[in-house]
C-alpha positions as CSV (number, residue, x, y, z in Angstrom):
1,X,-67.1,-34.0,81.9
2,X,-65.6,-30.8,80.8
3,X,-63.8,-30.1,83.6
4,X,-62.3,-33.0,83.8
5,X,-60.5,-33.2,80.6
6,X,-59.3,-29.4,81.1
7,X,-57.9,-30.8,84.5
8,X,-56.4,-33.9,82.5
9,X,-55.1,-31.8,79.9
10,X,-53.4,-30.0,82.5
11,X,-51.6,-33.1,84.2
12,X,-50.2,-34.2,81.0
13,X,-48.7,-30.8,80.2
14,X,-47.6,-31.3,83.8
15,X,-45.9,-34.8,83.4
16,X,-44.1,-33.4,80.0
17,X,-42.0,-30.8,82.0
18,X,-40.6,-34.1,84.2
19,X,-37.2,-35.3,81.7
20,X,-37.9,-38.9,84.5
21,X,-41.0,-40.2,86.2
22,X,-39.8,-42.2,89.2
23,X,-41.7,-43.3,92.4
24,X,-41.5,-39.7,93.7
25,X,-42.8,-38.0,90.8
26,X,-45.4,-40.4,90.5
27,X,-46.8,-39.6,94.0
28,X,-46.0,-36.2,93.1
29,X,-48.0,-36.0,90.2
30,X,-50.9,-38.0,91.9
31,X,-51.2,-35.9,95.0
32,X,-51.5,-32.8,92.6
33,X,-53.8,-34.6,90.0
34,X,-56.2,-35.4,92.6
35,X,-56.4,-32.1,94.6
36,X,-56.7,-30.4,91.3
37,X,-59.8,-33.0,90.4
38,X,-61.2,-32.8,94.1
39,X,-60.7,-29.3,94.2
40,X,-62.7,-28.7,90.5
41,X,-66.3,-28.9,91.7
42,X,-66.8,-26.1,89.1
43,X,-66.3,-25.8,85.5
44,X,-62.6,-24.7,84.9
45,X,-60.8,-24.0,81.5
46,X,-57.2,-24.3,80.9
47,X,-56.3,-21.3,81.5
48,X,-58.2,-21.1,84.8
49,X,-56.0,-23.9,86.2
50,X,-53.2,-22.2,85.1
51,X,-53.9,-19.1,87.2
52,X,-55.1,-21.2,90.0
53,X,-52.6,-23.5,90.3
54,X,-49.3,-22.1,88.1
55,X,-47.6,-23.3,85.0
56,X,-47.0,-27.0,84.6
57,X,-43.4,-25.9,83.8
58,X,-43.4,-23.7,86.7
59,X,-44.4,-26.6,89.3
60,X,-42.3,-28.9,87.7
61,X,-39.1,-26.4,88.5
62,X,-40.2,-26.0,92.2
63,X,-40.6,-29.7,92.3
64,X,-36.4,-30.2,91.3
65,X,-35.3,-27.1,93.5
66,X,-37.3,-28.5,96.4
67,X,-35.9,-31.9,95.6
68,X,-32.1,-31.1,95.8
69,X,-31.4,-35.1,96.1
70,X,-33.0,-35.7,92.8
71,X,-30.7,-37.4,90.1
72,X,-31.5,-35.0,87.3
73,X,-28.6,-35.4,85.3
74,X,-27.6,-39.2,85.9
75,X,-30.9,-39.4,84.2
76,X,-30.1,-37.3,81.4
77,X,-26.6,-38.9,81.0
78,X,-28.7,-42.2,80.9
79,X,-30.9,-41.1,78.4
80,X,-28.2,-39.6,76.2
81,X,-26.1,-43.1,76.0
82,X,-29.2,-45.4,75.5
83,X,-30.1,-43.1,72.6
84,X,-26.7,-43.4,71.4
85,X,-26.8,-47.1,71.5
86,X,-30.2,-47.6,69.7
87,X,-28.5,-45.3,66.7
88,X,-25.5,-47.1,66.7
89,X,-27.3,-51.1,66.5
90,X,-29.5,-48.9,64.0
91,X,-26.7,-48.2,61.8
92,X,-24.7,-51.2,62.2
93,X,-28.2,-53.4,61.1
94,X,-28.2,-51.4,58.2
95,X,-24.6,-51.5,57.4
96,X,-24.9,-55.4,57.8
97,X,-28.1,-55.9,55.7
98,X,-26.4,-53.4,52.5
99,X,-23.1,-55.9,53.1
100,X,-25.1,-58.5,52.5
101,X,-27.0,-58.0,49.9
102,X,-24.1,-56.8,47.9
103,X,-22.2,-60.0,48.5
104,X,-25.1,-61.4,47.5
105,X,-24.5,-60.0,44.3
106,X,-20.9,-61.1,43.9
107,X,-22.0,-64.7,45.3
108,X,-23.0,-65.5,41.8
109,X,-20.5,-67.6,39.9
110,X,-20.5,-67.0,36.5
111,X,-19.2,-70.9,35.0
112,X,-17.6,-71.1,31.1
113,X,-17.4,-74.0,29.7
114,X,-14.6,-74.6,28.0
115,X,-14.6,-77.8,25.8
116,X,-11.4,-79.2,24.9
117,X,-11.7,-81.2,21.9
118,X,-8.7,-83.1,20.6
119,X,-8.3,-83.9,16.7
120,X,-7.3,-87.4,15.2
């Protein structure tokens, strides 16, 4: 059981270094994941992996340079803006809700009664 979650450890350190998991990466990463568990019929650590099979980060970069076609930074550009939209609703749902409440405030009408009485 050990060696499995070393080798499991491993993979997730290995799907951090991809920014995108697409349909490549995903048979990528599954290919890998299952030599590395097929190939651990002894009891690895971390570190053995890492000397075995390299740094996640280090796979991960021969994975883009071999992969010249892949769409690193549409991805990134994609990230960026949908980041920048969920701040912006953010901030306008906030700036909507503090409006509101402080009209809510001002909503209040204050009423004086003014009784005219005349004399005879």
């Amino acid at each position: 059981m050990k060696k499995n979650k070393e080798a499991k450890k491993y993979i997730r350190q290995l799907k951090k270094e991809f920014p995108y998991i697409g349909k490549d990466e995903k048979l990528f990463i599954s290919s890998l994941e299952k030599r590395i568990l097929l190939n651990t019929n002894t009891s690895y650590s971390y570190n053995d992996l890492v000397s075995k099979c390299g740094l996640p980060s280090e796979i991960a970069s021969t994975y883009f340079e071999e992969n010249t076609t892949y769409p690193y930074h549409k991805y990134q550009k994609i990230k960026i803006i949908i980041y920048i939209l969920i701040t912006s609703l953010l901030i306008l749902s906030i700036f909507i809700i503090l409006k509101s409440i402080s009209e809510s405030d001002y909503s209040y009408i204050n009423r004086e009664i003014i009784e005219v009485q005349e004399e005879n």
